[in-house]
C-alpha positions as CSV (number, residue, x, y, z in Angstrom):
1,X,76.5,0.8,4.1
2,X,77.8,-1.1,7.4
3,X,81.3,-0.4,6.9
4,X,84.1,0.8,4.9
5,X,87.6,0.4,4.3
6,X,90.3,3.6,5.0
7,X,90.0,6.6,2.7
8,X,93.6,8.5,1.9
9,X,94.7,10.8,-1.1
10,X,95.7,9.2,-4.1
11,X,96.2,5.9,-5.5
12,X,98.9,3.1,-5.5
13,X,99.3,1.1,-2.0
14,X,101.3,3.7,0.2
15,X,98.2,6.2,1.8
16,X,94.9,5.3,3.0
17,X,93.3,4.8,-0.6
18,X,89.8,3.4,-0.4
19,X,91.0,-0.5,-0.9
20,X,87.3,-2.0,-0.9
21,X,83.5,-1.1,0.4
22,X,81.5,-3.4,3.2
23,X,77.4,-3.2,2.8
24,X,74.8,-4.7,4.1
25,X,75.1,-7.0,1.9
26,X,78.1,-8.1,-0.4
27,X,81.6,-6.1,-0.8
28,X,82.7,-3.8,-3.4
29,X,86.6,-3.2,-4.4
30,X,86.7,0.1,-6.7
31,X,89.3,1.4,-9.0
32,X,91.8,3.1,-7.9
33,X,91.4,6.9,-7.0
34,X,88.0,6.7,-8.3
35,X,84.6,6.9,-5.4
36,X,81.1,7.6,-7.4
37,X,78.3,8.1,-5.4
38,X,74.4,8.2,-6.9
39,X,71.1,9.3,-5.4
40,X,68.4,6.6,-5.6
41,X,64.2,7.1,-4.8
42,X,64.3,8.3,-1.1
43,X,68.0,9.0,-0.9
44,X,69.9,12.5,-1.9
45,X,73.7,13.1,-2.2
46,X,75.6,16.1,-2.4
47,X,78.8,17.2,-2.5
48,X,80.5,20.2,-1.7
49,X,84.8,20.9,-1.6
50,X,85.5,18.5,1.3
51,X,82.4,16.9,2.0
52,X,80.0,14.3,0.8
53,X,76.2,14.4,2.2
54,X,74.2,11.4,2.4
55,X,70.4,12.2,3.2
56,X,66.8,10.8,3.3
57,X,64.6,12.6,0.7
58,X,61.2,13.8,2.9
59,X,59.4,14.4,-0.4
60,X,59.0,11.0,-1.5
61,X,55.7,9.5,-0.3
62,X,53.9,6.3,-1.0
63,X,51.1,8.0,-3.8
64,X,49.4,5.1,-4.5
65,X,48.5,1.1,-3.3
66,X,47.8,-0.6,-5.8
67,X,45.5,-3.7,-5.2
68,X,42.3,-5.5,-5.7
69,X,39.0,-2.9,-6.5
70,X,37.0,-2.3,-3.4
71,X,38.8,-4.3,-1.0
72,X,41.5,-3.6,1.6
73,X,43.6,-6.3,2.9
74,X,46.7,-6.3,5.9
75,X,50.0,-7.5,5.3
76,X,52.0,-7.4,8.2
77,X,55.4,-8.4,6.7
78,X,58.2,-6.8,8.0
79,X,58.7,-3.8,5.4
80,X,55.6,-4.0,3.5
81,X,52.3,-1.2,3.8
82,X,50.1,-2.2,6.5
83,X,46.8,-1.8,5.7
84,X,43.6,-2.0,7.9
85,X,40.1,-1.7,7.8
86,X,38.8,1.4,8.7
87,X,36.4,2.0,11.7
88,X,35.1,5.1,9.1
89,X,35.4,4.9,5.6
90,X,35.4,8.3,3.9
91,X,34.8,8.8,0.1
92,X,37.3,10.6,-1.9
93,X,36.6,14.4,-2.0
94,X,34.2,14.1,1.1
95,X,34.1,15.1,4.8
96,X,33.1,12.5,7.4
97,X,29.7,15.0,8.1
98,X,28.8,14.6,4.3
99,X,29.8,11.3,3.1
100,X,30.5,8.3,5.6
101,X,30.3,4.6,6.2
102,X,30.4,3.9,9.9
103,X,31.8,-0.2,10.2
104,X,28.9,-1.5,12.8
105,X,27.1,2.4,12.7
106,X,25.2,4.3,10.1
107,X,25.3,4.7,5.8
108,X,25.3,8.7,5.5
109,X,24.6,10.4,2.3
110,X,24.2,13.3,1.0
111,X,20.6,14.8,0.1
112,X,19.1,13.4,-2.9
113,X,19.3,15.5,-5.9
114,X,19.9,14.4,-10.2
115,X,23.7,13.6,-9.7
116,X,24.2,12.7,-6.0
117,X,22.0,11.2,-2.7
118,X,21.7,7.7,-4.7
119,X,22.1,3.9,-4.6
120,X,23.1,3.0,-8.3
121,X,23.7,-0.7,-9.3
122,X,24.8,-1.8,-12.8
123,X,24.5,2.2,-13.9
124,X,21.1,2.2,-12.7
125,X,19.3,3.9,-9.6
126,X,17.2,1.7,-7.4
127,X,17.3,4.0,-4.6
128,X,16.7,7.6,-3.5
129,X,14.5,10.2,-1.4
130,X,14.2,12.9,-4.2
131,X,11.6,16.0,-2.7
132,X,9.8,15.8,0.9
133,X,9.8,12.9,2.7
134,X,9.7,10.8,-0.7
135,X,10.8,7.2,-0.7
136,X,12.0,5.4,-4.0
137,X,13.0,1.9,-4.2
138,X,13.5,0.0,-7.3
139,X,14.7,0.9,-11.1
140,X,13.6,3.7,-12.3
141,X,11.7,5.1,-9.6
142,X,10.8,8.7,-9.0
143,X,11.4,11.8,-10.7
144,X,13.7,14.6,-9.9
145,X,11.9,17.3,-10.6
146,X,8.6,16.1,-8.8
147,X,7.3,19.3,-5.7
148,X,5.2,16.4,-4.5
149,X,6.0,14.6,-0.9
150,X,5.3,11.8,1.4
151,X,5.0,9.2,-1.3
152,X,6.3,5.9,-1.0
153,X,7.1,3.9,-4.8
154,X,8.1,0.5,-4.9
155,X,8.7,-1.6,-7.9
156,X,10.1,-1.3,-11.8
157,X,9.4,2.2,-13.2
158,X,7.0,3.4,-10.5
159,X,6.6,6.6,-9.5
160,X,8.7,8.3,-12.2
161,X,5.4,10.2,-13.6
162,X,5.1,12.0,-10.1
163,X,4.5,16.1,-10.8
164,X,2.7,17.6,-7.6
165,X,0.9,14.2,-6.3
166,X,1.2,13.7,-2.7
167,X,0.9,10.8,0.1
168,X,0.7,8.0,-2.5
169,X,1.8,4.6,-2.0
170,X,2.6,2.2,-5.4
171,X,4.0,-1.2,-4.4
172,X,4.4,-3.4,-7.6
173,X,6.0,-3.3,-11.0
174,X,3.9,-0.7,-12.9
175,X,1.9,0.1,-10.3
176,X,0.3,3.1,-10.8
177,X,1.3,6.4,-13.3
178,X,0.0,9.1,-10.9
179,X,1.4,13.1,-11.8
180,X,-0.8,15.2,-9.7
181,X,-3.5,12.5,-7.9
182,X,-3.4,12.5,-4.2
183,X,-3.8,9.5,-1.3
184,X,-3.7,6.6,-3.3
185,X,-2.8,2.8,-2.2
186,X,-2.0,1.2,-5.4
187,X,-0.9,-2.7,-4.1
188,X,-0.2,-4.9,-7.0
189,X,1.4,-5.8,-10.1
190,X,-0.4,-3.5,-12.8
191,X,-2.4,-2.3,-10.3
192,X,-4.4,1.4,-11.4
193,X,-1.6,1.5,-13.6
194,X,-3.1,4.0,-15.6
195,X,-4.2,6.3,-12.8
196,X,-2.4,9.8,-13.3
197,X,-4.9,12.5,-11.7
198,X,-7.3,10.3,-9.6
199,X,-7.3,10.8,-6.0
200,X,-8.4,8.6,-2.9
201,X,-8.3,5.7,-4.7
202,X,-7.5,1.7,-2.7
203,X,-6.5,-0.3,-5.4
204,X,-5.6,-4.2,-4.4
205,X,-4.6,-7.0,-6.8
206,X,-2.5,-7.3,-10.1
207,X,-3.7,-5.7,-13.1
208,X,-7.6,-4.0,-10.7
209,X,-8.3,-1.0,-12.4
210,X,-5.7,-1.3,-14.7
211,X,-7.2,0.9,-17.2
212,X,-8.8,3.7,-15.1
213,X,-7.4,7.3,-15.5
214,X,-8.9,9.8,-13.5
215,X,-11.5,8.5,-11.3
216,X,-11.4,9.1,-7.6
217,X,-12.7,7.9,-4.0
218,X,-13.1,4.0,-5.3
219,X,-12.0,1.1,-3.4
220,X,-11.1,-1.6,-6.0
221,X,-9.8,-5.1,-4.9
222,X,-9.8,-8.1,-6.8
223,X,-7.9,-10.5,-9.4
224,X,-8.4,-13.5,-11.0
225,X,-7.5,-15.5,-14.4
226,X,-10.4,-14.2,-16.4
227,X,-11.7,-11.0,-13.8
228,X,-9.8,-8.5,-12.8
229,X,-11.7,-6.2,-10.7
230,X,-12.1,-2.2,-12.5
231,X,-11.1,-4.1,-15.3
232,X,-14.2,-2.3,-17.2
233,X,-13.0,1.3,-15.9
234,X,-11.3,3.5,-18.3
235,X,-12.1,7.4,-17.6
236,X,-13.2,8.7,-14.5
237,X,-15.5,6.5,-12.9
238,X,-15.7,7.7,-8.8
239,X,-16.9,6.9,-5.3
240,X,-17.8,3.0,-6.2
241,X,-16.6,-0.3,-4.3
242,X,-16.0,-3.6,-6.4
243,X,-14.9,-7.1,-5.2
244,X,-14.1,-9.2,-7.5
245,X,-16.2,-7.5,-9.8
246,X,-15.3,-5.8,-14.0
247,X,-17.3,-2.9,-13.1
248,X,-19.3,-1.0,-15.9
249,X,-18.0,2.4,-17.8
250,X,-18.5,5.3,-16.3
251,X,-20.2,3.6,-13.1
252,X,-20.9,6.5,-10.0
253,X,-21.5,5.6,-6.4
254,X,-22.2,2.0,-7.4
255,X,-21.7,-1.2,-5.3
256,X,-20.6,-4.5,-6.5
257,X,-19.8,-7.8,-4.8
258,X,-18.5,-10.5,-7.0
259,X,-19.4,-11.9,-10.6
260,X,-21.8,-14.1,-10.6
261,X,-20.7,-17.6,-12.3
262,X,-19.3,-21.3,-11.9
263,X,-15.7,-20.8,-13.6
264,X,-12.6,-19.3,-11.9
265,X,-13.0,-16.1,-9.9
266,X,-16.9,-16.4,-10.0
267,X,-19.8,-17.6,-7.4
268,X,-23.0,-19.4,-7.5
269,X,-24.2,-18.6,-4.1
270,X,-24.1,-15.6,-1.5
271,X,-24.2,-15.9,2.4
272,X,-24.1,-13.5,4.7
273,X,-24.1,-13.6,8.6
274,X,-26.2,-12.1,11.5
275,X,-29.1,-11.0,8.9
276,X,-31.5,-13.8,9.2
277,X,-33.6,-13.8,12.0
278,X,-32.1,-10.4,13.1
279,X,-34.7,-7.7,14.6
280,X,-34.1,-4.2,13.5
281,X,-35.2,-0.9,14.4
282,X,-36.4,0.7,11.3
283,X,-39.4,0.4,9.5
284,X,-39.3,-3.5,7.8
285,X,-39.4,-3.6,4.0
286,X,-39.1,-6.3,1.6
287,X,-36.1,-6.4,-0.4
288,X,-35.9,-8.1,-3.8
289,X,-33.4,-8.7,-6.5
290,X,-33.4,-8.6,-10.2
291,X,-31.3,-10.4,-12.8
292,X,-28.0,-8.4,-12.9
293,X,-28.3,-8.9,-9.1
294,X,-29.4,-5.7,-8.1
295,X,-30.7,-5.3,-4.5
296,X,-33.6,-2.8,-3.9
297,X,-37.0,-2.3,-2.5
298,X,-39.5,-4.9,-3.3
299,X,-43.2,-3.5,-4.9
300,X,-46.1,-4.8,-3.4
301,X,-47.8,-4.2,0.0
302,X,-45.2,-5.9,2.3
303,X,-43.0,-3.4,1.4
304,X,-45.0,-0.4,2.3
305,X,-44.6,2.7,4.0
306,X,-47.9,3.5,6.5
307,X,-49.0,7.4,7.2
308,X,-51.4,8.7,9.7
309,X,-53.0,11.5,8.4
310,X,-54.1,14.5,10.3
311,X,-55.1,17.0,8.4
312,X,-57.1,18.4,5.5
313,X,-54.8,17.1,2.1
314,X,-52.0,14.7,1.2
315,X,-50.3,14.3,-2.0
316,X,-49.7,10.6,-2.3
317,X,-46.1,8.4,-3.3
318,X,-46.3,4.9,-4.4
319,X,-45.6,2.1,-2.8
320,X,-47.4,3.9,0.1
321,X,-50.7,3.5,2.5
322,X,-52.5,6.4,4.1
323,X,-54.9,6.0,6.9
324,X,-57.5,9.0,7.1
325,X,-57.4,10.2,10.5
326,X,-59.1,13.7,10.8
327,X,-62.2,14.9,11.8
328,X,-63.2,16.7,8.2
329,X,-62.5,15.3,4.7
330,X,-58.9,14.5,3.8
331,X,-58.2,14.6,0.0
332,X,-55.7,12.6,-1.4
333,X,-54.3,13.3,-4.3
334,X,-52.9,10.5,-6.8
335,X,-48.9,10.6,-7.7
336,X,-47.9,12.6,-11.0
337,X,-45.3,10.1,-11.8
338,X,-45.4,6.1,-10.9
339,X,-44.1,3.1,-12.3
340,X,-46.0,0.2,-14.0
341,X,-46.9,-2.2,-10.8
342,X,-46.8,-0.2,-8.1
343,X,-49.4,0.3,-5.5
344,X,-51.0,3.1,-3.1
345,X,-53.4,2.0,-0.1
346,X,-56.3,4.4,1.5
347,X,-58.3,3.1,4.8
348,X,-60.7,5.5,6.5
349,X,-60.4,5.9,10.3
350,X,-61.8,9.1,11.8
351,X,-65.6,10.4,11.2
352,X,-64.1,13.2,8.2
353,X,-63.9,10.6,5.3
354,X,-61.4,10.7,2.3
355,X,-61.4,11.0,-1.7
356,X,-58.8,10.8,-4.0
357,X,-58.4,13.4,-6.2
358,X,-56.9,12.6,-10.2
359,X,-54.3,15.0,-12.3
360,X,-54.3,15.8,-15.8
361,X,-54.4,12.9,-18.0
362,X,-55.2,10.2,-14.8
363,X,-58.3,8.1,-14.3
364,X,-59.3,5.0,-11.8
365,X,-60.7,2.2,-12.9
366,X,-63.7,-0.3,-10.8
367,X,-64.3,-2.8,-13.4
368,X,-65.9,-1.7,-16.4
369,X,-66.4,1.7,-14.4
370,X,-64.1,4.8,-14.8
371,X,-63.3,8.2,-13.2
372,X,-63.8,10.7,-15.7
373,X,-60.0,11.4,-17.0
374,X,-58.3,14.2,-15.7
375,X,-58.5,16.5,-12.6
376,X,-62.2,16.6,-12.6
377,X,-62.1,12.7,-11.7
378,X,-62.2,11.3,-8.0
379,X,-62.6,8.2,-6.1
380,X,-64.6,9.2,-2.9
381,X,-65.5,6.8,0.5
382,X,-68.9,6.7,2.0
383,X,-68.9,5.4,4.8
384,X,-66.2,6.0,7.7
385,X,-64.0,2.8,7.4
386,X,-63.9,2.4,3.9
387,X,-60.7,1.4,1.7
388,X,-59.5,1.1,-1.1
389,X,-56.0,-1.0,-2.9
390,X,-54.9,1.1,-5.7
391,X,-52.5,-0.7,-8.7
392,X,-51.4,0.9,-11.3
393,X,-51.2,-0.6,-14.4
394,X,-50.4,2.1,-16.9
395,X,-46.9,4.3,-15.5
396,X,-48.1,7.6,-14.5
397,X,-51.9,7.5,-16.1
398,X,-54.7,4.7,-15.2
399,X,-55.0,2.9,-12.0
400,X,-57.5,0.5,-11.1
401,X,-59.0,-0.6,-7.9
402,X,-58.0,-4.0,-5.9
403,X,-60.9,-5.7,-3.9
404,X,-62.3,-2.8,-1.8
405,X,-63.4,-2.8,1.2
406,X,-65.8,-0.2,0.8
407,X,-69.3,1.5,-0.9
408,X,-67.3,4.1,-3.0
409,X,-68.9,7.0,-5.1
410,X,-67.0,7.5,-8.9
411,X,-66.7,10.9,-10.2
């Protein structure tokens, strides 16, 4: 109150009664005699004989502002809270070291565990760096309980299968279920999704390798509306390369570029740079292809390899030609195993002359003339420059003799 009237003993109008009260705001004329006086929130009265005391109560505190979730606003009316934002934010129950959101600085949290370290939206994780150097980003990613580190999972539900794997990387909604598999690039919708104990694997394109388990070392890249590369892969299948390529179970170590065709994801021709008319240093050999598109040495004698021979006896390998070189007879003995169509080539050189000796079962034939079957069979020269084209024509037994060049002596 401002101001009041005069206090005296008593009522009636002859001693100083209190006549009437002058607040702040409005007056107040009390009965006779009578002054009550009441505490309110923040103010404490007491009396005591003589005296009246009017305080300020210290223990009442603003507990609470209440307002709009998540947002803090100013109001700078004269006798209202003030509010402002905060340069640091701290989280209830947390220290600025633990817990803190710098305005313009850094997001610190706390180390990733089951219950804390997290970015949860709509009651769902899609952020957090359970283990060693482990990054997960997406819902449902990662496990806490994995001892594997340095992987990186992006993408619905990806690495959540994670036991002991390490240095994986799975970008793409389902990409990948690996537990213990190691170094893997798993890139794509789908992609390897499968693959729980494979290692080493480079897996490119939605839905490659999509049904492969265990297999390791393979680079797979490749999708399309009707082939998906690795598409064909379901077990362990290791150390093979596709491009735009199915595959075959249980390939090993195996090549394949493309799928031959005219409909989507397929080709009808193959060209490749810098081979034509390109000298190399090797020994040339003609290479052929068959019907699945298989690359490999072509039989016939374009493709063979030459020997000098130098010394007294040479067991012989198909798709070869000897030259007899040595001053004393050189046997040559015919190949134990060779395929239907293959060929072996002997020309005489030096003064010691050559003969081709036969193993169990083998005989050469000159026309309507034969060796005698088995090891006591031969095909010798006569003269020092004979030769002889050998073909054989049935796999591992009979050969017979191609336009020689030669007086030979049957045995």
């Amino acid at each position: 109150m401002s101001q009041m009237g005069s206090f005296g003993p008593g009522g009636g109008g002859g001693g100083g009664a209190v006549t009437k009260f002058t607040a702040d705001t409005g007056t107040a004329i009390p009965s006779i005699g009578n002054i009550n006086l009441f505490g309110g929130t923040g103010v404490i009265t007491a009396a005591s004989g003589n005296t009246v005391t009017i305080s300020i109560d210290d223990t009442a505190v603003v507990t609470s502002v209440t307002g709009t979730v998540n947002e803090i606003t100013a109001a700078p009316t004269v006798g209202d809270v003030i509010l402002s934002t905060p340069v640091v934010f701290i989280a209830p129950g947390s220290s600025a070291a633990v817990t803190t959101v710098g305005a313009g600085t850094n997001f610190l949290m706390p180390t990733t565990t089951s219950t804390a370290g997290q970015i949860i939206q709509n009651g769902t994780t899609v952020f957090h760096t359970y283990g060693t150097n482990n990054i997960f980003l997406g819902n449902f990613t990662g496990d806490y309980t994995l001892t594997g580190g340095n992987n990186l999972s992006i993408g619905f539900d990806r690495g959540s299968s994670l036991t002991s794997g390490s240095a994986n990387v799975m970008i793409g909604s389902s990409a990948g279920s690996v537990t213990s598999g190691n170094q893997n690039v798993l890139l794509g919708d789908s992609a390897g999704s499968r693959l729980t104990t494979g290692s080493s694997n480079t897996i490119l394109g939605n839905a490659s390798a999509d049904n492969m388990v265990s297999g390791s070392n393979n680079i797979i890249i490749g999708c399309g509306n009707t082939i998906n590369s690795g598409s064909s892969y379901g077990a362990g299948e290791s150390s093979n390369i596709l491009v735009g390529n199915a595959g075959i179970s249980l390939d090993a170590n195996i090549m394949r570029l493309g799928t031959t065709g005219n409909t989507t994801a397929t080709v009808i021709k193959c060209f490749i740079a810098a081979i034509y008319n390109t000298s190399i240093g090797a020994t040339n050999h003609i290479v052929s292809v068959d019907s699945d598109g298989q690359l490999g040495l072509a039989s016939g004698p374009e493709s063979f390899t030459w020997n000098d021979v130098t010394s007294g006896s040479q067991t012989m390998v198909p798709n070869n030609g000897y030259v007899a070189d040595f001053g004393t007879l050189i046997t040559f003995t015919l190949p134990t195993t060779a395929a239907f169509g293959t060929l072996i080539s002997v020309v005489g050189l030096n003064t010691g002359g050559w003969i081709i000796a036969q193993n169990s079962g083998q005989n050469i034939q000159f026309g309507n003339l034969s060796t005698t079957h088995g090891a006591s069979g031969s095909l010798a020269s006569t003269n020092q420059y004979d030769q002889v084209d050998l073909l054989c024509i049935v796999a591992n037994l009979t050969w017979t003799i191609r336009g020689p060049i030669s007086n030979l002596t049957i045995v």
